[in-house]
N, C-alpha and C positions, 0 to 999 in steps of 0.2 A: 496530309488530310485525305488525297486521294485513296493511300492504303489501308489504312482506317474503311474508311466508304465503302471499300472491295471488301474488307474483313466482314463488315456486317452484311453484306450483300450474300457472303457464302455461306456465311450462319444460317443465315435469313432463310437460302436454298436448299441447305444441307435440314435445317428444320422442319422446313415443309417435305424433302423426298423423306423424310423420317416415318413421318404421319403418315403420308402415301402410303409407306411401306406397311405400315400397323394395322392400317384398315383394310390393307390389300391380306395381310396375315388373319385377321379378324375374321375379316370376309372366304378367306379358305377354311380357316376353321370352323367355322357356324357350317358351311357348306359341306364340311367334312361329316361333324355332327345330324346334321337332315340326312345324309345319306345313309347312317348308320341306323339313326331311325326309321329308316324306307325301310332296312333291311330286317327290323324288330317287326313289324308291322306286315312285311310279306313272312314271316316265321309263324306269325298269330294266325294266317289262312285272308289274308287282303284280297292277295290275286283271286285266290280261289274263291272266295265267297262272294266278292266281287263279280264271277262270271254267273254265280246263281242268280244274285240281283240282276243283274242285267236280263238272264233269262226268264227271270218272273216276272219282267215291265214286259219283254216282250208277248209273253202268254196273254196280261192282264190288259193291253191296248187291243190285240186280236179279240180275245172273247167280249169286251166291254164294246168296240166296233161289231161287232156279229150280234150280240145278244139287244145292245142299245145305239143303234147307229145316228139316232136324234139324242145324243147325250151330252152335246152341246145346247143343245135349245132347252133341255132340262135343266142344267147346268145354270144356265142361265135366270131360270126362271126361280133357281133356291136362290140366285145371288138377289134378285132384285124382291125378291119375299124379304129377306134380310135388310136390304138397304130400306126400304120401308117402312118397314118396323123400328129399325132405329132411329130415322127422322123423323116418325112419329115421336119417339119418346123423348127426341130431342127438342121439337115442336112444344109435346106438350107440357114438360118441365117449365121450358120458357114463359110459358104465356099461365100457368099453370094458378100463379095467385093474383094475374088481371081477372082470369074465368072465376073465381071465387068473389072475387071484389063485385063484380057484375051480376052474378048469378046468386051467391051468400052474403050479404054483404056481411048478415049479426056472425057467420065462422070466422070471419077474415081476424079478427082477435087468436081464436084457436089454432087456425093456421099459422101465425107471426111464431106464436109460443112452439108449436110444433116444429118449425124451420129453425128456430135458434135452438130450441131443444137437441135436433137432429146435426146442428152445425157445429155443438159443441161435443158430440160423442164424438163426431168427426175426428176434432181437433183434439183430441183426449188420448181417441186411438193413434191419431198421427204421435205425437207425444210418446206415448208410452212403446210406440215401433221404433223409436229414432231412442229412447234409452234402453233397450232391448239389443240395438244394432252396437249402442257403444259397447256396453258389457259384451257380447258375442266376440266384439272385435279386439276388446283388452285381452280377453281370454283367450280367444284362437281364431285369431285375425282370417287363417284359411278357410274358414267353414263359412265365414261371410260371406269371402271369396267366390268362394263355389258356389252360394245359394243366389249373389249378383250375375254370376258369369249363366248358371244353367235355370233359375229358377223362377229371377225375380222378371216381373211384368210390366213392358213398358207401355203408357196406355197414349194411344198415338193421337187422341182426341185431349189430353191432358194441357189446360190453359188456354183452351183455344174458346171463344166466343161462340155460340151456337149456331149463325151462319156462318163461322168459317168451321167448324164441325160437320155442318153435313156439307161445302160444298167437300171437305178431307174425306166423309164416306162415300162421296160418288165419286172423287178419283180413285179408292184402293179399290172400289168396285171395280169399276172401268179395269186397273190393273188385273182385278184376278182372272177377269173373263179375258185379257187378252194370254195370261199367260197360261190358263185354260186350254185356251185354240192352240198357241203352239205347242202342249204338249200335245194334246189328241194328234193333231195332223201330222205331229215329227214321232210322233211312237216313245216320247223321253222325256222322263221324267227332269225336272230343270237342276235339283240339286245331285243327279249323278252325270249329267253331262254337259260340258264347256260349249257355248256358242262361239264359233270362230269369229264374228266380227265385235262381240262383249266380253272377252274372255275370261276377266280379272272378276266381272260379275259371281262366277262361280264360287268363289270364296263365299261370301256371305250364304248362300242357299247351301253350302258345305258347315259351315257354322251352325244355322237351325236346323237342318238336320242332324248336325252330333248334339244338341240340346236336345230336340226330342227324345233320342235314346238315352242320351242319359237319364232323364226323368222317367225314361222307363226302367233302366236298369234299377238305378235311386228306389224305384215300385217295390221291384222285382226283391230289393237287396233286403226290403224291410218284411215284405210279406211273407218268402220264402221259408225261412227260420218259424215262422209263425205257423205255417203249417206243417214244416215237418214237425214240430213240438205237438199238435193236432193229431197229425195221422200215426205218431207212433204212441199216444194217448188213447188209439184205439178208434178216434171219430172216422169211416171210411170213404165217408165221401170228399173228404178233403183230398184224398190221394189222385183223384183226375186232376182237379184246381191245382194242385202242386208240378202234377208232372210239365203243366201249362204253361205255369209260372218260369220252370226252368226251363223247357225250351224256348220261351220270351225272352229270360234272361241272356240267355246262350245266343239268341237273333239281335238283341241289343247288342250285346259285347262286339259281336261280329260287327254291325251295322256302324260302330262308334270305331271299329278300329279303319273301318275304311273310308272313313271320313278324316279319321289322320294322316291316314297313307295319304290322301286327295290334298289336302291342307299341306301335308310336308311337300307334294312334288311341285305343287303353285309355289310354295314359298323359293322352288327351285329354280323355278322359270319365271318367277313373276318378271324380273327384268325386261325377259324377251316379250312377255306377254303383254306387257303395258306396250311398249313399241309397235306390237303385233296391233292392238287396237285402237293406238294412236294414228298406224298408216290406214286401216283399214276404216276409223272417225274421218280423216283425211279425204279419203276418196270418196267416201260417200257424199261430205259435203261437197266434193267437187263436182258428181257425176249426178247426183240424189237431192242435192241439197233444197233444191225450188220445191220438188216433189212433196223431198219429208218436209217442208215448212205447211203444203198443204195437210198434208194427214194430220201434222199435230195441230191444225186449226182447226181441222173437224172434229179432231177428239176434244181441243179443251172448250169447244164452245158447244157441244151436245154435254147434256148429263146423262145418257146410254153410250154403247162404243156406234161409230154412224157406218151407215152400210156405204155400200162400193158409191151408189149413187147419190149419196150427200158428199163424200167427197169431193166427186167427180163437178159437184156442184158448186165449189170453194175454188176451180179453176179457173184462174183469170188470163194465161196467158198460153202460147202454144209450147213455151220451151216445159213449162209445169205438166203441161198431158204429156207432151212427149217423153221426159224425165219419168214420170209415172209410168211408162208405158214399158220403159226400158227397165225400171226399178221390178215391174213384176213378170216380165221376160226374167229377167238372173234367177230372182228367189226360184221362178219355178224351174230353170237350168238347173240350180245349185239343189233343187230336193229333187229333181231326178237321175243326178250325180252320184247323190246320198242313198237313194233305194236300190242300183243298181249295185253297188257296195255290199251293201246289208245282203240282197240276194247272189251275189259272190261269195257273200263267206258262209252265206248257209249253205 
Protein backbone atom coordinates (compact mmCIF):
# COMPACT_ATOMS: atom_id res chain seq x y z
CA UNK A 1 0.00 0.00 0.00
CA UNK A 2 2.82 2.09 1.03
CA UNK A 3 4.30 1.67 -2.65
CA UNK A 4 1.46 2.49 -4.32
CA UNK A 5 1.13 5.90 -2.21
CA UNK A 6 4.99 6.76 -3.31
CA UNK A 7 3.83 5.80 -6.86
CA UNK A 8 1.21 8.32 -6.88
CA UNK A 9 3.09 10.86 -5.06
CA UNK A 10 5.83 10.80 -8.03
CA UNK A 11 3.37 11.05 -10.63
CA UNK A 12 1.52 13.52 -8.71
CA UNK A 13 5.52 15.54 -8.74
CA UNK A 14 6.63 14.47 -11.87
CA UNK A 15 3.06 16.21 -13.14
CA UNK A 16 3.28 19.27 -11.78
CA UNK A 17 7.46 19.71 -12.61
CA UNK A 18 5.86 18.94 -16.09
CA UNK A 19 3.59 22.14 -16.13
CA UNK A 20 6.46 24.04 -14.42
CA UNK A 21 8.30 23.24 -17.17
CA UNK A 22 5.64 24.24 -20.19
CA UNK A 23 5.01 27.45 -18.69
CA UNK A 24 8.57 28.07 -18.01
CA UNK A 25 8.96 27.16 -22.06
CA UNK A 26 5.70 29.18 -22.78
CA UNK A 27 6.96 31.94 -20.99
CA UNK A 28 10.50 31.89 -23.01
CA UNK A 29 8.78 31.83 -25.97
CA UNK A 30 6.21 34.72 -25.74
CA UNK A 31 9.26 36.51 -24.36
CA UNK A 32 11.34 35.36 -27.33
CA UNK A 33 8.38 36.62 -29.58
CA UNK A 34 8.17 40.46 -27.80
CA UNK A 35 11.76 40.68 -28.44
CA UNK A 36 11.58 40.02 -31.93
CA UNK A 37 8.80 42.36 -32.16
CA UNK A 38 11.03 45.24 -30.36
CA UNK A 39 13.31 44.48 -33.06
CA UNK A 40 10.31 44.93 -36.03
CA UNK A 41 9.40 48.02 -34.52
CA UNK A 42 13.04 49.72 -33.98
CA UNK A 43 13.47 48.81 -38.01
CA UNK A 44 10.08 50.90 -38.59
CA UNK A 45 12.22 54.18 -36.99
CA UNK A 46 10.72 53.66 -32.87
CA UNK A 47 14.11 54.91 -31.51
CA UNK A 48 14.33 57.46 -34.00
CA UNK A 49 11.11 58.93 -34.07
CA UNK A 50 10.94 58.42 -30.62
CA UNK A 51 13.80 61.01 -29.84
CA UNK A 52 11.72 63.62 -32.27
CA UNK A 53 8.84 63.28 -29.99
CA UNK A 54 10.55 63.64 -27.12
CA UNK A 55 12.13 66.83 -28.63
CA UNK A 56 8.91 68.29 -29.78
CA UNK A 57 7.31 68.11 -25.95
CA UNK A 58 10.38 69.44 -25.00
CA UNK A 59 10.28 72.74 -27.47
CA UNK A 60 6.25 72.82 -26.90
CA UNK A 61 6.43 72.95 -22.62
CA UNK A 62 9.45 75.79 -23.13
CA UNK A 63 7.43 78.09 -25.53
CA UNK A 64 3.83 77.25 -23.99
CA UNK A 65 5.92 78.31 -20.32
CA UNK A 66 7.42 81.47 -22.14
CA UNK A 67 4.53 82.46 -24.28
CA UNK A 68 1.64 81.57 -21.44
CA UNK A 69 3.26 81.04 -18.02
CA UNK A 70 -0.63 81.29 -16.35
CA UNK A 71 -1.70 78.36 -18.45
CA UNK A 72 -2.52 76.62 -15.75
CA UNK A 73 -5.10 78.92 -14.30
CA UNK A 74 -6.38 79.16 -18.03
CA UNK A 75 -6.45 75.49 -18.10
CA UNK A 76 -8.39 75.61 -15.39
CA UNK A 77 -10.78 77.84 -16.02
CA UNK A 78 -11.87 75.83 -19.72
CA UNK A 79 -12.12 72.82 -17.35
CA UNK A 80 -14.60 74.25 -14.95
CA UNK A 81 -16.45 76.23 -18.17
CA UNK A 82 -17.01 72.67 -19.06
CA UNK A 83 -17.81 71.02 -15.84
CA UNK A 84 -20.77 73.63 -15.71
CA UNK A 85 -22.14 73.33 -18.64
CA UNK A 86 -22.60 69.84 -18.27
CA UNK A 87 -24.21 69.93 -14.75
CA UNK A 88 -26.25 72.23 -16.19
CA UNK A 89 -27.56 69.92 -18.65
CA UNK A 90 -27.57 67.47 -16.41
CA UNK A 91 -29.61 69.52 -13.73
CA UNK A 92 -31.82 70.55 -16.41
CA UNK A 93 -32.89 67.23 -18.03
CA UNK A 94 -33.82 66.17 -14.60
CA UNK A 95 -36.05 68.53 -13.47
CA UNK A 96 -36.92 69.28 -17.01
CA UNK A 97 -40.84 67.91 -17.06
CA UNK A 98 -41.43 69.06 -13.15
CA UNK A 99 -40.52 72.82 -14.88
CA UNK A 100 -43.04 72.11 -17.57
CA UNK A 101 -45.60 70.65 -15.10
CA UNK A 102 -45.37 73.93 -13.04
CA UNK A 103 -44.78 76.39 -15.67
CA UNK A 104 -47.13 74.57 -18.91
CA UNK A 105 -49.20 72.73 -17.39
CA UNK A 106 -51.87 72.39 -20.97
CA UNK A 107 -47.92 71.10 -22.81
CA UNK A 108 -47.10 68.56 -20.28
CA UNK A 109 -49.49 66.14 -22.64
CA UNK A 110 -47.08 67.13 -25.58
CA UNK A 111 -44.24 66.75 -23.77
CA UNK A 112 -45.19 62.87 -22.46
CA UNK A 113 -45.81 62.21 -26.32
CA UNK A 114 -42.55 63.82 -27.30
CA UNK A 115 -40.32 61.91 -24.46
CA UNK A 116 -42.00 58.44 -25.51
CA UNK A 117 -41.62 59.51 -28.98
CA UNK A 118 -37.86 60.24 -28.53
CA UNK A 119 -37.43 57.02 -26.16
CA UNK A 120 -38.62 54.88 -28.83
CA UNK A 121 -36.30 56.07 -31.76
CA UNK A 122 -33.84 55.44 -29.04
CA UNK A 123 -34.69 51.98 -28.71
CA UNK A 124 -35.08 51.43 -32.49
CA UNK A 125 -31.69 52.84 -33.12
CA UNK A 126 -30.24 50.59 -30.19
CA UNK A 127 -31.98 47.63 -32.08
CA UNK A 128 -31.10 48.18 -35.29
CA UNK A 129 -26.99 48.86 -34.03
CA UNK A 130 -27.00 45.50 -32.02
CA UNK A 131 -28.45 43.63 -35.71
CA UNK A 132 -26.01 45.59 -37.57
CA UNK A 133 -23.13 44.31 -35.05
CA UNK A 134 -24.45 40.66 -35.49
CA UNK A 135 -24.32 40.54 -39.32
CA UNK A 136 -20.73 42.52 -39.17
CA UNK A 137 -19.67 39.81 -36.79
CA UNK A 138 -21.07 36.58 -38.93
CA UNK A 139 -19.32 38.20 -41.78
CA UNK A 140 -15.92 39.30 -40.35
CA UNK A 141 -15.83 39.09 -36.99
CA UNK A 142 -12.26 41.33 -37.13
CA UNK A 143 -13.66 44.65 -38.46
CA UNK A 144 -15.86 44.59 -35.28
CA UNK A 145 -13.02 43.90 -33.57
CA UNK A 146 -11.20 46.66 -34.56
CA UNK A 147 -14.05 49.27 -34.48
CA UNK A 148 -14.57 47.88 -30.43
CA UNK A 149 -10.88 47.97 -29.83
CA UNK A 150 -10.05 51.63 -31.53
CA UNK A 151 -13.36 53.20 -32.10
CA UNK A 152 -16.16 52.43 -30.11
CA UNK A 153 -17.13 55.03 -27.14
CA UNK A 154 -17.45 54.34 -23.70
CA UNK A 155 -19.63 56.91 -22.08
CA UNK A 156 -18.54 57.06 -18.45
CA UNK A 157 -21.72 58.75 -17.34
CA UNK A 158 -23.72 55.72 -18.80
CA UNK A 159 -26.49 54.17 -15.95
CA UNK A 160 -25.47 56.29 -13.49
CA UNK A 161 -28.41 58.38 -11.78
CA UNK A 162 -28.02 62.28 -12.22
CA UNK A 163 -26.42 62.94 -8.80
CA UNK A 164 -24.01 60.35 -9.10
CA UNK A 165 -23.24 61.81 -12.83
CA UNK A 166 -22.24 65.01 -11.79
CA UNK A 167 -20.61 64.11 -8.50
CA UNK A 168 -18.44 61.41 -11.71
CA UNK A 169 -17.90 64.91 -13.64
CA UNK A 170 -16.40 66.72 -10.79
CA UNK A 171 -14.08 63.88 -10.00
CA UNK A 172 -12.65 63.46 -13.91
CA UNK A 173 -12.47 67.17 -13.55
CA UNK A 174 -10.51 67.17 -10.55
CA UNK A 175 -8.37 64.50 -12.36
CA UNK A 176 -7.62 66.31 -15.44
CA UNK A 177 -6.38 69.40 -13.73
CA UNK A 178 -4.30 67.32 -11.42
CA UNK A 179 -2.81 65.63 -14.37
CA UNK A 180 -2.61 68.96 -16.13
CA UNK A 181 -0.20 70.33 -13.21
CA UNK A 182 2.08 67.31 -13.49
CA UNK A 183 2.56 67.60 -16.80
CA UNK A 184 3.30 71.42 -17.17
CA UNK A 185 5.67 71.31 -13.86
CA UNK A 186 7.50 67.78 -14.99
CA UNK A 187 7.93 69.13 -18.81
CA UNK A 188 6.03 65.25 -19.83
CA UNK A 189 3.63 64.41 -21.55
CA UNK A 190 1.93 61.21 -19.37
CA UNK A 191 1.40 58.79 -22.27
CA UNK A 192 5.14 58.87 -23.37
CA UNK A 193 6.74 58.78 -20.00
CA UNK A 194 6.66 56.01 -16.92
CA UNK A 195 6.08 57.51 -13.35
CA UNK A 196 8.65 55.58 -11.06
CA UNK A 197 6.34 55.19 -8.16
CA UNK A 198 2.93 54.16 -10.71
CA UNK A 199 4.77 52.54 -13.34
CA UNK A 200 2.21 49.79 -14.70
CA UNK A 201 -0.12 53.08 -15.03
CA UNK A 202 1.60 53.65 -18.34
CA UNK A 203 0.00 51.00 -20.21
CA UNK A 204 -3.26 52.41 -20.36
CA UNK A 205 -2.21 56.14 -21.44
CA UNK A 206 0.11 53.88 -24.15
CA UNK A 207 -3.18 52.35 -25.24
CA UNK A 208 -5.23 55.80 -25.82
CA UNK A 209 -2.63 57.04 -27.33
CA UNK A 210 -2.31 54.22 -30.19
CA UNK A 211 -6.15 54.72 -30.42
CA UNK A 212 -5.98 58.21 -31.16
CA UNK A 213 -3.50 57.55 -34.12
CA UNK A 214 -5.13 55.02 -35.39
CA UNK A 215 -8.37 56.86 -35.93
CA UNK A 216 -6.13 59.07 -37.32
CA UNK A 217 -4.54 57.04 -39.75
CA UNK A 218 -8.19 55.03 -40.23
CA UNK A 219 -8.76 59.41 -41.56
CA UNK A 220 -5.91 59.40 -43.32
CA UNK A 221 -6.44 55.76 -45.11
CA UNK A 222 -9.87 56.82 -46.28
CA UNK A 223 -9.45 60.41 -47.45
CA UNK A 224 -6.06 60.06 -49.01
CA UNK A 225 -7.18 57.89 -52.19
CA UNK A 226 -9.92 60.61 -52.35
CA UNK A 227 -7.76 63.17 -53.15
CA UNK A 228 -5.29 61.80 -55.01
CA UNK A 229 -8.38 60.65 -57.48
CA UNK A 230 -9.20 64.79 -56.97
CA UNK A 231 -5.97 66.21 -57.81
CA UNK A 232 -5.04 63.99 -60.71
CA UNK A 233 -8.67 64.94 -62.04
CA UNK A 234 -7.15 68.11 -62.27
CA UNK A 235 -8.98 70.04 -59.05
CA UNK A 236 -5.68 71.92 -57.65
CA UNK A 237 -6.27 72.70 -54.65
CA UNK A 238 -6.57 69.56 -53.34
CA UNK A 239 -2.85 68.88 -53.73
CA UNK A 240 -1.75 71.10 -50.41
CA UNK A 241 -4.81 69.02 -48.49
CA UNK A 242 -3.21 65.90 -49.76
CA UNK A 243 0.37 66.40 -49.18
CA UNK A 244 -1.18 67.22 -45.36
CA UNK A 245 -2.85 64.25 -45.29
CA UNK A 246 0.27 62.22 -46.02
CA UNK A 247 2.48 63.72 -43.93
CA UNK A 248 -0.43 63.04 -41.04
CA UNK A 249 -0.57 59.84 -42.25
CA UNK A 250 3.19 59.19 -42.02
CA UNK A 251 3.13 61.04 -38.24
CA UNK A 252 0.30 58.55 -37.27
CA UNK A 253 2.09 55.48 -38.48
CA UNK A 254 5.26 56.55 -36.61
CA UNK A 255 3.37 57.71 -33.54
CA UNK A 256 1.38 54.06 -33.46
CA UNK A 257 4.54 52.23 -34.01
CA UNK A 258 5.94 53.68 -30.81
CA UNK A 259 3.44 53.03 -28.83
CA UNK A 260 3.94 49.31 -29.65
CA UNK A 261 7.55 49.43 -29.21
CA UNK A 262 6.27 51.00 -25.42
CA UNK A 263 3.54 48.29 -25.06
CA UNK A 264 5.93 45.49 -26.09
CA UNK A 265 8.76 46.54 -23.57
CA UNK A 266 5.96 46.93 -20.45
CA UNK A 267 4.83 43.64 -21.49
CA UNK A 268 8.73 42.88 -20.79
CA UNK A 269 9.20 44.11 -17.62
CA UNK A 270 5.73 44.25 -16.37
CA UNK A 271 6.88 41.64 -13.71
CA UNK A 272 9.53 43.84 -12.26
CA UNK A 273 7.45 46.74 -12.67
CA UNK A 274 4.43 45.60 -10.67
CA UNK A 275 6.94 44.62 -7.76
CA UNK A 276 8.80 47.95 -8.64
CA UNK A 277 5.23 49.70 -7.39
CA UNK A 278 4.24 47.30 -5.10
CA UNK A 279 7.53 48.31 -2.87
CA UNK A 280 7.40 51.61 -3.73
CA UNK A 281 2.87 51.57 -2.71
CA UNK A 282 4.68 50.08 0.41
CA UNK A 283 6.83 52.79 1.51
CA UNK A 284 4.80 55.34 0.87
CA UNK A 285 2.06 53.98 3.02
CA UNK A 286 4.68 53.56 5.53
CA UNK A 287 6.49 56.74 5.42
CA UNK A 288 3.30 58.91 3.63
CA UNK A 289 0.52 57.17 4.51
CA UNK A 290 -1.23 59.67 7.46
CA UNK A 291 -0.08 62.42 5.06
CA UNK A 292 -1.82 60.94 1.74
CA UNK A 293 -4.95 60.01 3.76
CA UNK A 294 -5.08 63.83 4.39
CA UNK A 295 -4.78 65.12 0.83
CA UNK A 296 -7.18 62.62 -0.33
CA UNK A 297 -9.63 64.04 2.30
CA UNK A 298 -9.30 67.30 0.79
CA UNK A 299 -9.52 66.30 -2.55
CA UNK A 300 -12.83 63.95 -2.08
CA UNK A 301 -14.59 66.45 0.18
CA UNK A 302 -14.08 69.88 -2.04
CA UNK A 303 -15.69 69.71 -5.61
CA UNK A 304 -12.42 71.99 -6.96
CA UNK A 305 -8.72 70.34 -6.38
CA UNK A 306 -8.00 72.45 -2.56
CA UNK A 307 -5.16 74.68 -2.24
CA UNK A 308 -2.08 73.94 0.09
CA UNK A 309 -4.11 75.84 2.84
CA UNK A 310 -7.25 73.69 2.97
CA UNK A 311 -5.35 70.91 3.28
CA UNK A 312 -3.24 72.01 5.72
CA UNK A 313 -6.67 72.56 7.32
CA UNK A 314 -7.72 68.70 7.48
CA UNK A 315 -4.56 68.26 9.77
CA UNK A 316 -5.42 66.92 13.08
CA UNK A 317 -2.30 65.61 14.33
CA UNK A 318 1.64 66.34 14.36
CA UNK A 319 2.79 62.95 12.81
CA UNK A 320 0.24 64.20 9.64
CA UNK A 321 2.31 67.81 9.21
CA UNK A 322 5.25 66.22 9.80
CA UNK A 323 4.58 63.30 7.11
CA UNK A 324 3.53 66.10 4.88
CA UNK A 325 6.33 68.10 5.44
CA UNK A 326 8.68 65.18 4.53
CA UNK A 327 6.36 64.06 1.65
CA UNK A 328 7.08 67.58 -0.08
CA UNK A 329 10.89 67.88 0.95
CA UNK A 330 11.34 64.26 -1.45
CA UNK A 331 8.93 65.31 -4.39
CA UNK A 332 11.00 68.39 -4.53
CA UNK A 333 14.51 66.29 -3.94
CA UNK A 334 13.35 63.96 -6.48
CA UNK A 335 12.40 67.03 -9.39
CA UNK A 336 15.65 68.49 -8.64
CA UNK A 337 17.39 65.17 -9.18
CA UNK A 338 15.39 64.99 -12.45
CA UNK A 339 16.30 68.58 -14.02
CA UNK A 340 19.82 68.35 -13.16
CA UNK A 341 19.71 65.08 -15.51
CA UNK A 342 17.73 66.63 -18.37
CA UNK A 343 20.48 69.63 -18.11
CA UNK A 344 23.32 66.72 -18.21
CA UNK A 345 22.37 65.33 -21.14
CA UNK A 346 21.72 68.67 -22.99
Amino acid sequence: MNDIDNRKIDMNNTSEHDKSELEKEKLREERAKQKEELKKYEKYGALKFQQVVFKVEDIKFKVLKKLCPNFIKHFDKYIDRKKRKQIKNIKKKATERDRIEQEHPKLLKLYDKYSMSKDRIKSNLKELKTTIRKKVKAANPKILSFYDKYFKIEDPLKGLTPEEQIRKIKEINKFSKMFMRKEFHQEKNRNYHMDSKKPTEIYKYLEWNKKVHVKGLTKDAVLIPLLTIGAIAGINYLLPILIFELVSAGINFECINIQNYNMCRFKLTEKALKKQEERKTAETIKNHGEASKVIYKSIEKNDDLPSFSEIIENISDKKQLLQLREMIRKSMEERNIEVNKENKQI
